[in-house]
ZAFI-896488 format. One line per field, with one value per residue (C-alpha): residue number from 1; residue in one letter; x, y, z. Coordinates in steps of 0.05 Angstrom, whole numbers, plus 5000, padded with zeros to 4 digits. Layout:
N
k <- [NUM ...]
r <- [a ...]
X <- [X ...]
Y <- [Y ...]
Z <- [Z ...]
# end
This chain:
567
k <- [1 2 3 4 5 6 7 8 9 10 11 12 13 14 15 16 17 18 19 20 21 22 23 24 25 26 27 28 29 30 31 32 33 34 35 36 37 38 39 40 41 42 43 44 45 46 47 48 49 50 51 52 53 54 55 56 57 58 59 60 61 62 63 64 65 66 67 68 69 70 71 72 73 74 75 76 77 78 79 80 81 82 83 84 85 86 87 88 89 90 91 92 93 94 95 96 97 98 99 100 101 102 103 104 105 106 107 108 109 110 111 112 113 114 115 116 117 118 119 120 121 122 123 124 125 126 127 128 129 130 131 132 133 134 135 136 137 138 139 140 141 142 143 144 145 146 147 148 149 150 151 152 153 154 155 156 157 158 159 160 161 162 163 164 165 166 167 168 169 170 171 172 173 174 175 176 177 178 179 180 181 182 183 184 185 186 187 188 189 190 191 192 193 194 195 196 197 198 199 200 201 202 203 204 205 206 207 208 209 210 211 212 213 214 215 216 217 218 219 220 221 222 223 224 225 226 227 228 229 230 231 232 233 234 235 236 237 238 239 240 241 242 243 244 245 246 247 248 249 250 251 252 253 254 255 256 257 258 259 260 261 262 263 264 265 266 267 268 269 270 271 272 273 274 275 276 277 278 279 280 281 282 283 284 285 286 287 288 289 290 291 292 293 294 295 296 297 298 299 300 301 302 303 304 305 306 307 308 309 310 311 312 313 314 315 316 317 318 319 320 321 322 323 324 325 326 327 328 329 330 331 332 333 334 335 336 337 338 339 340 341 342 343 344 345 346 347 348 349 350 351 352 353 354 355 356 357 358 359 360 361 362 363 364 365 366 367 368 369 370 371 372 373 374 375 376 377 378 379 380 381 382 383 384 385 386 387 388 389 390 391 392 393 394 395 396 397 398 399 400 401 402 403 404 405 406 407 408 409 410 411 412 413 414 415 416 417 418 419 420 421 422 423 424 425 426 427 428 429 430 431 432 433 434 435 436 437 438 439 440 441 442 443 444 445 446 447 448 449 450 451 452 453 454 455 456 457 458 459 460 461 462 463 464 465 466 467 468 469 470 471 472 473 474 475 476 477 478 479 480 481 482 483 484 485 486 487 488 489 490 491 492 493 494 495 496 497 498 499 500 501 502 503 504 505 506 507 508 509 510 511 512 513 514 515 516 517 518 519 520 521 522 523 524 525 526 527 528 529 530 531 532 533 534 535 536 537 538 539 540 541 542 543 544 545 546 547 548 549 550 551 552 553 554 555 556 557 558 559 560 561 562 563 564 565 566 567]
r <- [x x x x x x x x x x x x x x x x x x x x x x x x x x x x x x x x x x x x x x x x x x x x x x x x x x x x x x x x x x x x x x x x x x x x x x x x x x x x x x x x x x x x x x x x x x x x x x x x x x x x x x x x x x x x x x x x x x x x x x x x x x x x x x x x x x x x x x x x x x x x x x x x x x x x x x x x x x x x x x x x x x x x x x x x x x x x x x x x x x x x x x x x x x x x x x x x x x x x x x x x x x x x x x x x x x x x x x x x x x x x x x x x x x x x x x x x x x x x x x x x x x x x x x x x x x x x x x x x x x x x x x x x x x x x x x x x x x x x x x x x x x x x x x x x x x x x x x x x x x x x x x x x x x x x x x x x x x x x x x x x x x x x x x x x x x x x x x x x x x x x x x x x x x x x x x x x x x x x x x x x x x x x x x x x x x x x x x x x x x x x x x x x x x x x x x x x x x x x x x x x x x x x x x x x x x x x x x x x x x x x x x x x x x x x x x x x x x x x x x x x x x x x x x x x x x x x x x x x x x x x x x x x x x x x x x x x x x x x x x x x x x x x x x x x x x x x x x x x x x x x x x x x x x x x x x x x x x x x x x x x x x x x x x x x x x x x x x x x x x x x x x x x x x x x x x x x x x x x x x x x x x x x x x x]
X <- [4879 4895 4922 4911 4854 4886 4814 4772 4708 4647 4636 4572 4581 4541 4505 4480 4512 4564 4627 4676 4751 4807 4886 4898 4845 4870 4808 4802 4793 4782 4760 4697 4715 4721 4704 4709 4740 4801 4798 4730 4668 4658 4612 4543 4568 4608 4542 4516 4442 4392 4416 4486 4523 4590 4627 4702 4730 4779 4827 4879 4913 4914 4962 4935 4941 4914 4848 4842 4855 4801 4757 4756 4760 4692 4667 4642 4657 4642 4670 4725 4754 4753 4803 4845 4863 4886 4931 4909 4954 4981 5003 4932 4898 4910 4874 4814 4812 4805 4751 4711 4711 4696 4638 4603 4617 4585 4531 4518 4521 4578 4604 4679 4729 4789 4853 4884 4913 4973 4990 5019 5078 5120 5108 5154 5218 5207 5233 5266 5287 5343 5317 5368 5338 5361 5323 5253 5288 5314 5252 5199 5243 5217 5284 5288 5324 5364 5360 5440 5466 5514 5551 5579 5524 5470 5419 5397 5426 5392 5425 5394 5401 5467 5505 5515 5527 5596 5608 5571 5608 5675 5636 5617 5686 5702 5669 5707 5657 5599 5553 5502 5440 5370 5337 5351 5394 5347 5293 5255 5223 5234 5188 5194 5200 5256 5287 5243 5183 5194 5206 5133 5100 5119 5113 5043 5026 5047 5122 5182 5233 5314 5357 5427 5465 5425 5400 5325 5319 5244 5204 5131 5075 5062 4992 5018 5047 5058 5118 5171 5221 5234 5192 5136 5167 5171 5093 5079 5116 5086 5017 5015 5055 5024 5029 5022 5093 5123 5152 5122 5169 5167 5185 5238 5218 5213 5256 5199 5214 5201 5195 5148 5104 5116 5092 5036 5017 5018 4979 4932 4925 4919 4851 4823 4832 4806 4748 4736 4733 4681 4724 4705 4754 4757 4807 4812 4855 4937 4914 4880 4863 4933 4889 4862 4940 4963 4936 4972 5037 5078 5076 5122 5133 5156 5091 5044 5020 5031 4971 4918 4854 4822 4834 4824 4853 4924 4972 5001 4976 5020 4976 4911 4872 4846 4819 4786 4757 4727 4687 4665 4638 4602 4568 4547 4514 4469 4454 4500 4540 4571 4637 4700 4742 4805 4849 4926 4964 5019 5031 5083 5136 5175 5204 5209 5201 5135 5116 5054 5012 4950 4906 4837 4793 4738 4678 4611 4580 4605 4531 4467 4418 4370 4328 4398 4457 4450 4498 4567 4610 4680 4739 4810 4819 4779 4826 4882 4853 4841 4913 4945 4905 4929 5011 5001 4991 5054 5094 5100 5071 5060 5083 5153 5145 5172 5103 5104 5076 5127 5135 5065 5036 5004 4933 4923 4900 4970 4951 4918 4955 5027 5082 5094 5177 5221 5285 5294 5240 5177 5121 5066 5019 4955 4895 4850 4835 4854 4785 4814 4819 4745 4716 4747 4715 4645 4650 4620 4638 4695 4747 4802 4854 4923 4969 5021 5078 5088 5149 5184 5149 5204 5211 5173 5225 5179 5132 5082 5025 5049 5065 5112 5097 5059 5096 5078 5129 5120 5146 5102 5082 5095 5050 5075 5026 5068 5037 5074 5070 5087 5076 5014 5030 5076 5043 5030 5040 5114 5124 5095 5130 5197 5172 5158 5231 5265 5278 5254 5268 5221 5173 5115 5059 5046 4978 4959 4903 4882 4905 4881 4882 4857 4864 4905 4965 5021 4994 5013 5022 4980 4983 4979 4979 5010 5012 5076 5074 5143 5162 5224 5225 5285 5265 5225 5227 5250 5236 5314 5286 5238 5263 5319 5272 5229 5287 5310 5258 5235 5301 5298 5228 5251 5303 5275 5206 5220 5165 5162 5134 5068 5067]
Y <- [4435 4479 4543 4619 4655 4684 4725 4763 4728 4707 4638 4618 4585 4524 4584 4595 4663 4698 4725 4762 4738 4766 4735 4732 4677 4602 4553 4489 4483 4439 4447 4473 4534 4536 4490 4509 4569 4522 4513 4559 4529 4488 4515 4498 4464 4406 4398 4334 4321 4258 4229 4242 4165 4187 4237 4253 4263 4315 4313 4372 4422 4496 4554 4584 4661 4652 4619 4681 4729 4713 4692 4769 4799 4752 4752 4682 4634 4568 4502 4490 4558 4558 4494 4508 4586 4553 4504 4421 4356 4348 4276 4266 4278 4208 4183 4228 4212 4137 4140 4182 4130 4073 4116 4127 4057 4032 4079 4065 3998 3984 4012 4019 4061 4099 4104 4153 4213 4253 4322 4381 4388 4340 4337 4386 4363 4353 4408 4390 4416 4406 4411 4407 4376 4435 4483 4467 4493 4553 4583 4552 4536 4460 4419 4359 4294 4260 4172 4161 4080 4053 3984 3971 3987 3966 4020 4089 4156 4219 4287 4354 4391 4423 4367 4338 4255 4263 4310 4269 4208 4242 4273 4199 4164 4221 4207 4263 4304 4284 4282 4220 4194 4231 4168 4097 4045 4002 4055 4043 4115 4180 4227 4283 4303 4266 4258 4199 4240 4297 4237 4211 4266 4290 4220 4222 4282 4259 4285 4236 4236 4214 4230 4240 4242 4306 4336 4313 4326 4324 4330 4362 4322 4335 4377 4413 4473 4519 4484 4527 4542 4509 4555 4521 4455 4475 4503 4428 4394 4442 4435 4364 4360 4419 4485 4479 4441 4517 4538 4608 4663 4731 4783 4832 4897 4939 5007 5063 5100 5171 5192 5148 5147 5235 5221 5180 5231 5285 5247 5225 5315 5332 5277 5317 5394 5365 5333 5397 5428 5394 5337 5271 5208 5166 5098 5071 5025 5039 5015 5046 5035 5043 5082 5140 5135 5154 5224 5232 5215 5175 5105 5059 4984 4970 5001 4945 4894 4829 4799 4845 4840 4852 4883 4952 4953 4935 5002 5023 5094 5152 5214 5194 5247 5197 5158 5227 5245 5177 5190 5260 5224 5176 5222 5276 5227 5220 5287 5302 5373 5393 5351 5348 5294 5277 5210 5200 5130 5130 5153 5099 5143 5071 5012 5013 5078 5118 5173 5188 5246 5283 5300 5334 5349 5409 5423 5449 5508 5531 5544 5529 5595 5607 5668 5701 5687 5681 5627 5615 5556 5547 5575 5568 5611 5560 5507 5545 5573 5491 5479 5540 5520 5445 5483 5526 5469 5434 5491 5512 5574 5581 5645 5619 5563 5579 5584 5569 5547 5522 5452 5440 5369 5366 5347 5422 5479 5510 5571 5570 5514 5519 5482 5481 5480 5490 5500 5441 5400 5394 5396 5393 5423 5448 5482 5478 5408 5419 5418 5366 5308 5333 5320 5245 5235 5276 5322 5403 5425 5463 5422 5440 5396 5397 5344 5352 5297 5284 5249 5309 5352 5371 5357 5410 5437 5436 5380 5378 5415 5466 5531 5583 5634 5693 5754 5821 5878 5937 5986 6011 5975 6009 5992 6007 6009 5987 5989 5947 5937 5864 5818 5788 5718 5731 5693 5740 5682 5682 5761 5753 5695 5741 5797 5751 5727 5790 5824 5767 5819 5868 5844 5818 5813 5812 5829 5839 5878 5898 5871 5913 5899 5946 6001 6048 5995 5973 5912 5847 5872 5881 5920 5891 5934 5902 5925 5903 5909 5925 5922 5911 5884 5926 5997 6037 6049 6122 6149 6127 6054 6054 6092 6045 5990 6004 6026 5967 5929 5966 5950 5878 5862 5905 5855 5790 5801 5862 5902 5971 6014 6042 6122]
Z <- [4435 4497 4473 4488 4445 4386 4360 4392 4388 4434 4474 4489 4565 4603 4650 4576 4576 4522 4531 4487 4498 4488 4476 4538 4552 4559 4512 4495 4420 4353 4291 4305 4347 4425 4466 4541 4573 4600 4682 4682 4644 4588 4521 4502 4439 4475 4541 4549 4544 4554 4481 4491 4474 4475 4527 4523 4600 4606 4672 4665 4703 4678 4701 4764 4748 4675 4711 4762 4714 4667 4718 4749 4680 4662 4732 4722 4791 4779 4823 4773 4779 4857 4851 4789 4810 4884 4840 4842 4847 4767 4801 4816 4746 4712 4776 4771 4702 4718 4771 4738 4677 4736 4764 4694 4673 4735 4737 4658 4660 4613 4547 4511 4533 4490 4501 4545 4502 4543 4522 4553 4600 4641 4716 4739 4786 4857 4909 4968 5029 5074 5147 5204 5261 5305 5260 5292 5367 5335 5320 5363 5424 5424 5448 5401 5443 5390 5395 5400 5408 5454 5430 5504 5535 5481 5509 5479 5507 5496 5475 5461 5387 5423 5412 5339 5338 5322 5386 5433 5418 5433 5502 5521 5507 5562 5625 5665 5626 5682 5621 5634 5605 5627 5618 5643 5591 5587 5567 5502 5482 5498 5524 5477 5401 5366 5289 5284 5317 5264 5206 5238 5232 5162 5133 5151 5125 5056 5053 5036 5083 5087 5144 5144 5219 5237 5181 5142 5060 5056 4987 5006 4968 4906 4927 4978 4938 5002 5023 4997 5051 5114 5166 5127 5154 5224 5222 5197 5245 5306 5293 5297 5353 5387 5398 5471 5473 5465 5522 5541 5546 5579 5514 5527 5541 5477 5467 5464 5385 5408 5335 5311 5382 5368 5291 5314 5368 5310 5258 5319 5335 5252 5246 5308 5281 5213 5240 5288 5219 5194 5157 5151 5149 5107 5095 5021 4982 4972 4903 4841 4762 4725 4670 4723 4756 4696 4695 4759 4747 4706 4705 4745 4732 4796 4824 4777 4826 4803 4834 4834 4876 4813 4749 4755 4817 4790 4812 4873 4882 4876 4920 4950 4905 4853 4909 4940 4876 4858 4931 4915 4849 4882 4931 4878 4840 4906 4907 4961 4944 4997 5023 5060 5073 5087 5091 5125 5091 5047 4976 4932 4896 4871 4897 4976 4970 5002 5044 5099 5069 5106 5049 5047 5000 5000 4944 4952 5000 5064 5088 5054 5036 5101 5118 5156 5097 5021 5029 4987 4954 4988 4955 4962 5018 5060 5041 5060 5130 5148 5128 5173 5226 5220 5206 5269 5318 5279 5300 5230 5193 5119 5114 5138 5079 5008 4967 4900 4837 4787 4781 4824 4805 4742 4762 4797 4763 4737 4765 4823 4858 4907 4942 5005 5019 5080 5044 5000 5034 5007 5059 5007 4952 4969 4908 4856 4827 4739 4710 4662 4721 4739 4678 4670 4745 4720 4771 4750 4811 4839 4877 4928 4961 5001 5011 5064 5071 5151 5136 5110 5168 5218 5289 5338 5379 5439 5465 5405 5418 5469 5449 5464 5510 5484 5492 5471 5465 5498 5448 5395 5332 5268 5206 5130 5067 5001 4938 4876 4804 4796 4726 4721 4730 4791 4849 4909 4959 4937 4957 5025 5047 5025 5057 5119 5125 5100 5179 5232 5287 5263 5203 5255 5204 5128 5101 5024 5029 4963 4885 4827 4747 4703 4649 4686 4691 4636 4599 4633 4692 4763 4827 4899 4967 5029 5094 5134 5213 5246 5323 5354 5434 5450 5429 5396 5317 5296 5229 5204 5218 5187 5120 5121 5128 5067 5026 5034 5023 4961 4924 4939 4918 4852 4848 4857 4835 4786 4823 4817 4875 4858 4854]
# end
């Protein structure tokens, strides 16, 4: 009986090894329990040994993806499961069946033989395909003559795949056409590929052929399960008759895509700053464990690959953080501490549906203890200096960016993580890995990581890479200190970005300089100092500018943030 596994019990194999199955397993069975992992290996209970009289030949054919699967789950690779998971001949198995019984009989001198027992499916119908002959010239520019008779003349004309029979009847009953034979009448081949070349060939190679006028309804061989659609035809039909009867031709010249050759020129300009920085590159699968996807991001079905490399690999990745992490694992447990990496490929979001991230990854010590520094582990401000440096040659600035942490993926530390937005575009996310995601990688240390999506980066404005002229006013700079009682959990990053794009013609720079907590404050709450640089490149500031300036600015931030200024 062939029949999935329905317990979860062990099978002792041939390689006289155990393994547990499960229900997804397909076994041969009787009475007696299991008898052979079907397509894979057979058990120790059914072997053959030097007193064995009588031996029951079994010549079957198994479902492909059931014999991979449990193959890669079992990691057993025998001969058997090389052939079954490729698909065999099912026409060919009452054959194999009967020479092996001829081969043992004759090697064994004699003996009785059973009955054949049949079980199990029907052969399945035959495909076929309807290939016009002028199919083959359409996509490998081979011209196909086509055989045509003449009763008058009782000689063969030749045609090309232009004509159909029908047309070039009517063409020859016309002789005002000036259409004439390119080979003599009383010629007996043609030089070339015809519909009996292309039936020649085919028939050969095992397929059945019928041709009506033009057109050829071949059924593929019952072993040849690639066959599916008729460019799998033409590849049959060229290689025997040669890939050097393909005309060469010159390809047309290709329409330069500035904004991919500009994205690739940008990606190409990010690896360099990173690795200037320190960063290593690294390239890993666009595939992970479902299981350690799931802590990322909610599952997708559309994202499950349906033939997996192997089992845990079986998910399309959503961010390229897992596959980060699972390399800072590996490396810590060979003592190595101190890392920085970084990968550019594409993160799946759902079906047909993905976007090019830069991500990088940062945990360890930005300098080891020697006799001139007492050395420190990075933090997130190091993170966050590689990133500006990498937004600054994009033309881009995170102060200009709307920083934020609501709604900041779930596998960062709810606190101490942001996004990254122009407007309503996302550029990215960038700070502390949750300790939660750590643990299920065994990682103790501290880890930091960006992501910024390049698709959603806007075009520079300029040639990328070249920036605009420095110029410095020559009117005096003006500096104001602001002190302000904010709530606790209010992210600071948020109030200097506003503060950066509150007056573009005079706010020139935005530095928090101090943040304080403590007894002397309302509970809950926390105080941050800021100092704001103001110059305009018309004229100097006068003491009504500036007043108006910070009243101004003090009774927004009260508004928005519900910061108080500090007395």
């Amino acid at each position: 009986m062939v029949k999935p596994r329905d317990d979860n019990r062990g099978f002792h194999a041939l390689n006289d090894k155990k393994y547990l199955l499960n229900k997804s397993d397909l076994v041969i069975k009787d009475e007696n329990g299991v008898q052979a992992l079907a397509g894979i290996i057979g058990g120790i209970s059914s072997s053959c040994d030097s007193n064995t009289m009588n031996i029951l030949l079994e010549a079957a054919c198994f479902n492909a993806k059931m014999v991979a699967a449990s193959g890669r789950r079992l990691q057993i690779d025998t001969d058997s499961r090389y052939r079954f998971e490729r698909n065999i001949d099912r026409n060919f198995t009452e054959k194999a069946l009967n020479i092996a019984t001829d081969l043992i009989l004759s090697i064994c001198d004699g003996g009785e033989v059973s009955e054949i027992v049949i079980s199990g499916e029907k052969e399945p119908a035959k495909k076929t395909l309807d290939f016009p002959a002028g199919y083959l010239e359409k996509i490998t520019g081979i011209k196909l003559t086509i055989l045509l008779h003449n009763e008058a003349n009782k000689g063969e004309f030749v045609g090309n795949t232009e004509h159909s029979i029908a047309a070039y009847k009517e063409v020859r009953e016309d002789a005002s056409t000036g259409l004439t034979p390119k080979l003599p009448l009383e010629a007996s081949y043609v030089k070339g590929l015809n519909i009996k070349g292309i039936e020649a060939i085919l028939n050969k190679l095992g397929f059945a052929t019928d041709t009506e006028k033009d057109v050829i309804k071949i059924t593929p061989p019952s072993w040849r399960h690639d066959i599916n659609i008729l460019e799998d035809v033409v590849e049959e039909i060229t290689r025997i008759y040669g890939y050097d009867k393909i005309e060469s031709i010159k390809l047309p010249e290709l329409e330069q895509d500035n904004n991919r050759l500009r994205e690739h020129k940008r990606i190409s300009s990010f690896k360099r700053i990173l690795a200037s920085k320190g960063y290593d590159e690294v390239v890993t699968n666009s595939f992970m464990n479902s299981k350690d996807a799931k802590l990322f991001t909610e599952l997708k079905d559309e994202l499950f690959l349906l033939n997996p490399i192997s089992v845990e690999d079986n998910y399309m990745r959503p961010t390229i953080v897992p596959n980060l992490l699972d390399i800072v694992r590996k490396n810590l447990a060979r003592s190595i501490k101190d890392m920085a990496f970084f990968e550019v490929g594409p993160n799946f979001i759902g079906l047909n549906t993905e976007a090019t991230y830069l991500t990088a990854i940062l945990t360890g010590s930005y300098n080891s203890k020697n006799p001139h520094s007492i050395g420190r582990s990075y933090d997130i401000f190091d993170l966050k200096s590689d990133l500006e440096t990498v937004f600054d040659y994009a033309g881009l600035s995170i102060e200009k960016c709307i920083v934020s942490n609501q709604a900041t993926p779930l596998y960062y530390h709810p606190t101490r993580s942001v996004n990254l937005a122009l407007g309503k575009n996302l550029l990215g996310h960038f700070g502390q890995i949750h300790p939660k995601i750590l643990k299920h990688y065994d990682i103790k240390e501290e880890v930091f990581a960006f992501e910024l999506n390049i698709t959603n980066l806007p075009a520079p404005k300029a040639k990328f890479g070249k920036r605009d002229e420095f110029i410095i006013s020559d009117y005096q700079a003006n500096f104001r200190d602001y002190a302000f009682i904010i709530a606790r959990d209010q992210p600071v990053g948020e109030i200097i970005s506003y503060i950066n794009n509150f007056n573009k013609k005079l706010v020139k720079s935005v530095i928090l300089f101090d943040i304080y907590s403590g007894d002397k404050l309302p509970s809950g709450k926390k105080s941050i100092a800021i100092r704001v640089g103001l110059q305009a490149d018309d004229r100097t500031l006068n003491e009504d500018d500036l007043n108006s300036f910070s009243k101004d600015l003090i009774a927004n931030i009260e508004q928005k943030f519900q910061g108080t200024l500090r007395e």
